[in-house]
BANU-275867 format. One record per residue (C-alpha): residue in one letter; residue number from 1; z negated, x, y. Coordinates in steps of 0.5 Angstrom, whole numbers. Layout:
<recs>
 resn resi     w     u     v
    A  NUM     Z     X     Y
...
</recs>
This chain:
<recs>
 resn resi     w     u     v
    X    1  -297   201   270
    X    2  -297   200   278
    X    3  -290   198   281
    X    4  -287   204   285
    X    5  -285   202   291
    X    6  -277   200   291
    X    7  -276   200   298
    X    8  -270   204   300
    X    9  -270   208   307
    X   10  -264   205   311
    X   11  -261   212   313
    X   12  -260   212   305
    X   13  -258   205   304
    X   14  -251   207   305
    X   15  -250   213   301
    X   16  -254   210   294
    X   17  -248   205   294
    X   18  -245   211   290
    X   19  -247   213   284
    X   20  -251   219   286
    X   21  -250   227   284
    X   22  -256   230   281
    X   23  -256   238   281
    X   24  -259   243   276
    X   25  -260   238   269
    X   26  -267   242   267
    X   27  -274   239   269
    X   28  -273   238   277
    X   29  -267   234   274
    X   30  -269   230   269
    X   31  -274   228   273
    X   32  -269   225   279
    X   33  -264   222   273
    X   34  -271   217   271
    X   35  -273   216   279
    X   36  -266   214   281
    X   37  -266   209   274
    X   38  -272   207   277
    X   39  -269   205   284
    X   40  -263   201   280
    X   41  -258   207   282
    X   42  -253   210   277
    X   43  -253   218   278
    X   44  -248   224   275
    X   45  -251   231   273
    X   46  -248   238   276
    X   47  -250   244   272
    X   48  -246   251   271
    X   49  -250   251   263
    X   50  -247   245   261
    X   51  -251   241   256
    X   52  -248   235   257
    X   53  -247   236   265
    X   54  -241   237   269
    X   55  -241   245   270
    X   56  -236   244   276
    X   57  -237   240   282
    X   58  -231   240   288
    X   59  -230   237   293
    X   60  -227   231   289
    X   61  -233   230   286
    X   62  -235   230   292
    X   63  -232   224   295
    X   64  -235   220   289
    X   65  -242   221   291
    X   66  -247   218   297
    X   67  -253   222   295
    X   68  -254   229   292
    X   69  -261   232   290
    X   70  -261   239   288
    X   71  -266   242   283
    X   72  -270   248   287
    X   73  -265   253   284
    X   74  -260   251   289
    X   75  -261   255   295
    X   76  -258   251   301
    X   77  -252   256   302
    X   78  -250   253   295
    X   79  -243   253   295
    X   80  -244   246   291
    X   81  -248   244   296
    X   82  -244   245   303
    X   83  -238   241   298
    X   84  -242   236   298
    X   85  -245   236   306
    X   86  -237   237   308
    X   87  -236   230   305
    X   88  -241   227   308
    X   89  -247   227   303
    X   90  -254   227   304
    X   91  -258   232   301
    X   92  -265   233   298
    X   93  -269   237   295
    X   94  -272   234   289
    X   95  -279   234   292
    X   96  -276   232   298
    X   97  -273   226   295
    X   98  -279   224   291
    X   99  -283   223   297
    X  100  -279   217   300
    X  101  -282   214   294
    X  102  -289   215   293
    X  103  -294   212   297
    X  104  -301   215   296
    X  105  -303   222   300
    X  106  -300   229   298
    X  107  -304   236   298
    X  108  -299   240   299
    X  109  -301   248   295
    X  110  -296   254   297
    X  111  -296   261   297
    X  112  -294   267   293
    X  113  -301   268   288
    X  114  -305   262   286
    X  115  -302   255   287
    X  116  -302   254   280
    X  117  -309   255   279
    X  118  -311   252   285
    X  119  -307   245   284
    X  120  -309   245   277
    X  121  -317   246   280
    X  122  -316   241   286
    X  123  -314   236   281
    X  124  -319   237   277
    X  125  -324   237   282
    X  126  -322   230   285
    X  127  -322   226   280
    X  128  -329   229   277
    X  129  -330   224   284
    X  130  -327   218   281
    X  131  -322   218   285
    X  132  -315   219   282
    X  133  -310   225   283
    X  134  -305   228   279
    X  135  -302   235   279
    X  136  -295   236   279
    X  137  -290   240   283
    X  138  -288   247   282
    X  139  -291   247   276
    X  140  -287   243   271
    X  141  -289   237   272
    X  142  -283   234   277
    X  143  -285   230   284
    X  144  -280   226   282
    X  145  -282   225   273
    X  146  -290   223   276
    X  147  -286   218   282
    X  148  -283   214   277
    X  149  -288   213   273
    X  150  -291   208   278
    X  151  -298   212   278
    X  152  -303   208   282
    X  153  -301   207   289
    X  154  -308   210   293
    X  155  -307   217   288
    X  156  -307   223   290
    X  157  -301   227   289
    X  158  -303   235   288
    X  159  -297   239   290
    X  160  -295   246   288
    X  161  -289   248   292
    X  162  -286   254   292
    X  163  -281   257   298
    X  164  -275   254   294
    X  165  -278   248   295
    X  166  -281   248   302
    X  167  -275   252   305
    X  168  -271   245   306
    X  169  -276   239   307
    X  170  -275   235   312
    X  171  -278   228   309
    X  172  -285   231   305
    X  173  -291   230   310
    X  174  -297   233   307
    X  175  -304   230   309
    X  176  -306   237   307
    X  177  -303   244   306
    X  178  -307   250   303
    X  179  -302   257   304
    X  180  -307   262   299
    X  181  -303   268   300
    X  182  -297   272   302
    X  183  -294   278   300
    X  184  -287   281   297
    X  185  -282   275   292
    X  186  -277   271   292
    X  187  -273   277   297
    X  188  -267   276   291
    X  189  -266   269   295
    X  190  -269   270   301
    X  191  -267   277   303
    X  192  -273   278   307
    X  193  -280   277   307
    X  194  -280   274   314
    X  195  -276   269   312
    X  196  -280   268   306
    X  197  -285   266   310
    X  198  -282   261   315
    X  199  -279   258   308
    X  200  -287   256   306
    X  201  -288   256   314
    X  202  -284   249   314
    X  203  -290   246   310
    X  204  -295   247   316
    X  205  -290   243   321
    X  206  -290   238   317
    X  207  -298   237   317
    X  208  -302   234   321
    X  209  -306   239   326
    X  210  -313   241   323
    X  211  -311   240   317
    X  212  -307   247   315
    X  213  -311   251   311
    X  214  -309   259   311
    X  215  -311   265   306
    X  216  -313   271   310
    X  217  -306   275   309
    X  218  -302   270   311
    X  219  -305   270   317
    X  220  -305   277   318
    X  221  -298   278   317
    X  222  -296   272   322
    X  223  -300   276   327
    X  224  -297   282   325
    X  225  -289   279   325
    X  226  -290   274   331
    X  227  -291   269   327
    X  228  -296   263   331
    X  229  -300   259   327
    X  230  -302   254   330
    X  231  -307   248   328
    X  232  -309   253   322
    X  233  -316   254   319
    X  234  -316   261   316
    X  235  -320   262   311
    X  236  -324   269   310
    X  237  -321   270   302
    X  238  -319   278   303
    X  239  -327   280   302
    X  240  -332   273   301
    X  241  -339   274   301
    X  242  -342   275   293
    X  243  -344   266   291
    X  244  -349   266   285
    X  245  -346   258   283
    X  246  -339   262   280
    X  247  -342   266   276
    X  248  -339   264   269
    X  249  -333   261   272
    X  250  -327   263   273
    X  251  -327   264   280
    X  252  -333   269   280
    X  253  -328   275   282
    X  254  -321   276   285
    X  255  -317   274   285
    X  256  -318   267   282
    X  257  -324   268   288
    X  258  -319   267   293
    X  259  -316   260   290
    X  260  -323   257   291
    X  261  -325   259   297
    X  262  -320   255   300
    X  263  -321   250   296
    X  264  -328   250   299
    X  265  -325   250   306
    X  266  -321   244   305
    X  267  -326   240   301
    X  268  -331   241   305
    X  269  -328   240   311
    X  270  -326   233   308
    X  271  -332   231   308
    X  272  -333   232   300
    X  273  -339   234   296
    X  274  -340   241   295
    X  275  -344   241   289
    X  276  -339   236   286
    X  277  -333   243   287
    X  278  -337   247   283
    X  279  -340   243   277
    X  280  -332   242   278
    X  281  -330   250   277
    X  282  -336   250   271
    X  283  -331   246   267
    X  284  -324   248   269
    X  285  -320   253   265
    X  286  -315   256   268
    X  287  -308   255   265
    X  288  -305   260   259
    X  289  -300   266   261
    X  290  -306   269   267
    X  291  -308   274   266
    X  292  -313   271   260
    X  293  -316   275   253
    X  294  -312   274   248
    X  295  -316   279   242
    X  296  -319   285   241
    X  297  -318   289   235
    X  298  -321   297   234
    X  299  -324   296   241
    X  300  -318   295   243
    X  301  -317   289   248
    X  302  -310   284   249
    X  303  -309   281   256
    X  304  -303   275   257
    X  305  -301   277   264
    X  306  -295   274   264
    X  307  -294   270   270
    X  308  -295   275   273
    X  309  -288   276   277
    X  310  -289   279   282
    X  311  -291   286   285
    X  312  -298   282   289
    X  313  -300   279   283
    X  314  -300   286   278
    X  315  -304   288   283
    X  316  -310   283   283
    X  317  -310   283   275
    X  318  -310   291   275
    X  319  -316   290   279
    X  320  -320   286   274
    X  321  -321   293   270
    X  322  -326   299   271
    X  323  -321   304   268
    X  324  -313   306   268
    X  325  -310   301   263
    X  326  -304   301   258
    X  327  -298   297   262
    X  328  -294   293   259
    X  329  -288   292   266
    X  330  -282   290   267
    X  331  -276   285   267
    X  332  -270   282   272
    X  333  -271   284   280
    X  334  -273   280   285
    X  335  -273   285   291
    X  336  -278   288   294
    X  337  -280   295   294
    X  338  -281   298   287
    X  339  -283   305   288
    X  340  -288   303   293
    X  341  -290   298   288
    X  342  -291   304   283
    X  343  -294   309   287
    X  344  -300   302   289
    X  345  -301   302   282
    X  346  -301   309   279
    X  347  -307   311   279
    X  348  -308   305   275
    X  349  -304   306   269
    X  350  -306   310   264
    X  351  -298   310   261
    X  352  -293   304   263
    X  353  -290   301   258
    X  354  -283   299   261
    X  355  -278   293   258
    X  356  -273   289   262
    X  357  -268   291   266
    X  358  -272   294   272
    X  359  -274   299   266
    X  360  -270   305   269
    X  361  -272   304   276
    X  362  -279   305   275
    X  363  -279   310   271
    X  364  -275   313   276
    X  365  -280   312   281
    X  366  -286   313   275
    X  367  -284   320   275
    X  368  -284   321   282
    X  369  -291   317   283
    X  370  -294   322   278
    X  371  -295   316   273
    X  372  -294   317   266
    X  373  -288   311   264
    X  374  -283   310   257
    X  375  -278   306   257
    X  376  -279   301   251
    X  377  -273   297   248
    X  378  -276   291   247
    X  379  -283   287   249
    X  380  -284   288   241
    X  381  -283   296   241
    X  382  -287   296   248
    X  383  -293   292   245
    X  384  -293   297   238
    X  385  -292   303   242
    X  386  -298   301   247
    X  387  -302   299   240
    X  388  -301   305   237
    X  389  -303   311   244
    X  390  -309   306   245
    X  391  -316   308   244
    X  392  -323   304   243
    X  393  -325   301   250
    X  394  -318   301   252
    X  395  -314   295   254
    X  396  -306   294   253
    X  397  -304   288   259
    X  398  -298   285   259
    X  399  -297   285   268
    X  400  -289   284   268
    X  401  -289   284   275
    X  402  -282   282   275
    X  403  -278   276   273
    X  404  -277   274   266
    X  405  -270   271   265
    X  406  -266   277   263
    X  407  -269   277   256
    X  408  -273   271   256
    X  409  -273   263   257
    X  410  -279   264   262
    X  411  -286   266   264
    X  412  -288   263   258
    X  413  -284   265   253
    X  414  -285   272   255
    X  415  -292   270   255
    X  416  -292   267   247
    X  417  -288   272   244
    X  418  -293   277   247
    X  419  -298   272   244
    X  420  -294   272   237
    X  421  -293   281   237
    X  422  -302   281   238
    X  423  -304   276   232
    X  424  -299   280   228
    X  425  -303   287   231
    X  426  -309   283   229
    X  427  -308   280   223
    X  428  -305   287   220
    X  429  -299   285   218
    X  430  -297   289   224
    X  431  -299   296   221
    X  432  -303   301   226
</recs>
């Protein structure tokens, strides 16, 4: 293992001569606890759910701390968070804080589809260079966990960094950023998709000029909504020209076509060899949970769509089929507007299968929009209704286009219990 550089930023020499206060205790946060041990600093855990942490933070707590990083489901107008500024703290993000401590170049990937793939493949890719890089991130893998494991000092860190992340960053600066796309989410935390947009904005600000590369949607909004970009390149991702060299990949069609269009933009104008990214997108696989074939049975084919959990990703999946399909949609709200997401996908839908607490409002506008939709009590009860109406050459795709936590622990749990129901299905123990 490389030594991690242990060198103190003097603005938060000071404040670590307390015990630091970590906020959230799930992945984010247990990467902050190992970092600052790394660094020699003793730290106390806040988070509501308890389990071993302190479920309430005052203004006591307070004064007893120096430091406060914050895991990216605190919003910056936290109650917890503006205690903490009011005493004096200084507070960080966890992505933020973690890199005070890394010393090779970042890639920053943001966007509202795709920065998951897209960080996965540019790592991939770059290490199929010989040179070491390491995906991490928003994607569950901490900044803070990869930083304090001492990974050699000239990898490079690809970074998926959501809006909740990128909202607050004043120390992260990104020898590149890659901005996929932009549509509709998170309007739950940010109230609108304008300040959406400025929250993944603050990326750009902190790269250098020249090096900020745009997907055509993104670009389009910010000239539509007055938005300047500068220093940009933007990327034709809405309609690129047929490319025989991807056939057999999973990049050969939209919307994963999209990811690999910026990727070439970014890896060619770093002066990489483009036949070294497609050998890479030959051998990629893109992760589990995104829109990927799970059975088929009778001529009746499952799809696992599952990190689908907004309104733009439905819609790129649905674009994948020649005919309406069995939707199975559905889950905890996240703004936006839902009958103009229905009426979009209408003509898509042979019948929705709705769960979740949206249920009763897609329906609502389902009736409206003319779209055939039954309310289901659970996904079990969607999956076995979608199995029973369907027919030879049909598909039932789980799309949810919603948020998971009212019934599940996350994406992947919802998208493993879909798994789970489909092999009953196929294995038979689930009746017809």
């Amino acid at each position: 293992m490389q030594t991690m550089p242990h060198t103190i930023p003097g603005f938060l020499e000071a404040a670590l001569a307390k015990p630091a206060a970590v906020f959230g205790g799930a992945v984010s946060g247990q990467g902050t606890v190992e970092l600052l041990a790394r660094l020699g600093v003793s730290s106390v855990v806040y988070d509501r759910k308890g389990g071993g942490a302190e479920p309430v933070f005052g203004a006591d707590d307070a004064r007893r701390h120096g430091l406060v990083v914050y895991s990216p489901g605190f919003a910056p107008e936290h109650p917890w968070i503006r205690t903490a500024e009011g005493a004096g703290c200084v507070c960080l993000g966890e992505l933020d804080f973690a890199s005070l401590f890394w010393a090779g170049p970042v890639i920053a990937v943001t966007g509202t589809n795709g920065k998951t793939t897209l960080t996965e493949f540019l790592a991939h890719a770059l290490n199929k260079t010989g040179h070491r890089a390491v995906a991490a991130g928003n994607i569950g893998y901490p900044f803070s966990r990869l930083v304090q494991q001492g990974i050699a000092s000239d990898a490079t860190a690809v970074c998926e960094v959501s809006s909740f992340q990128a909202e607050t960053v004043r120390h992260l600066a990104p020898a590149a950023t890659l901005w996929t796309n932009l549509a509709e989410d998170h309007l739950e935390r940010h109230g609108s998709i304008t300040a959406y947009f400025d929250a993944k904005a603050r990326l750009l600000k902190r790269t250098a000029p020249g090096m900020r590369w745009v997907g055509a949607s993104v670009a389009a909004w910010a000239a539509a909504n007055g938005r300047a970009l500068e220093g940009v390149n933007v990327i034709d991702t809405a309609a690129p020209p047929a490319d025989a060299r991807l056939a057999g990949t999973p990049f050969a069609s939209m919307p994963q076509r999209e990811n690999f269009e910026i990727a070439k933009a970014w890896w060619t104008g770093s002066g990489l060899d483009a036949d070294v990214l497609y050998a890479a997108a030959a051998s990629f696989r893109v992760g589990r949970h995104r829109l990927s074939r799970v059975a088929m049975k009778n001529g009746i084919t499952f799809w696992n769509d599952s990190k689908a959990t907004n309104f733009h990703a439905v819609i790129g999946a649905l674009g994948n089929f020649d005919a309406p399909v069995r939707w199975i949609g559905g889950g905890r709200s996240k703004g936006g507007d839902v009958a103009e997401f229905v009426r979009g996908i209408a003509a898509r839908i042979a019948r929705g299968y709705l769960i979740g607490e949206t249920a009763a409002e897609i329906a609502r506008t389902a009736e409206a929009a003319g779209m055939d939709a039954v309310r289901c009590t659970s996904l079990r009860d969607a999956v076995t209704r979608a199995w029973r109406d369907s027919r030879s050459g049909e598909h039932i795709v789980l799309s949810p286009g919603f948020a998971s936590f009212d019934q599940f622990k996350g994406y992947e749990d919802r998208g493993d219990q879909f798994e789970a129901l489909v092999a009953e299905i196929t294995s038979g123990s689930a009746g017809t």
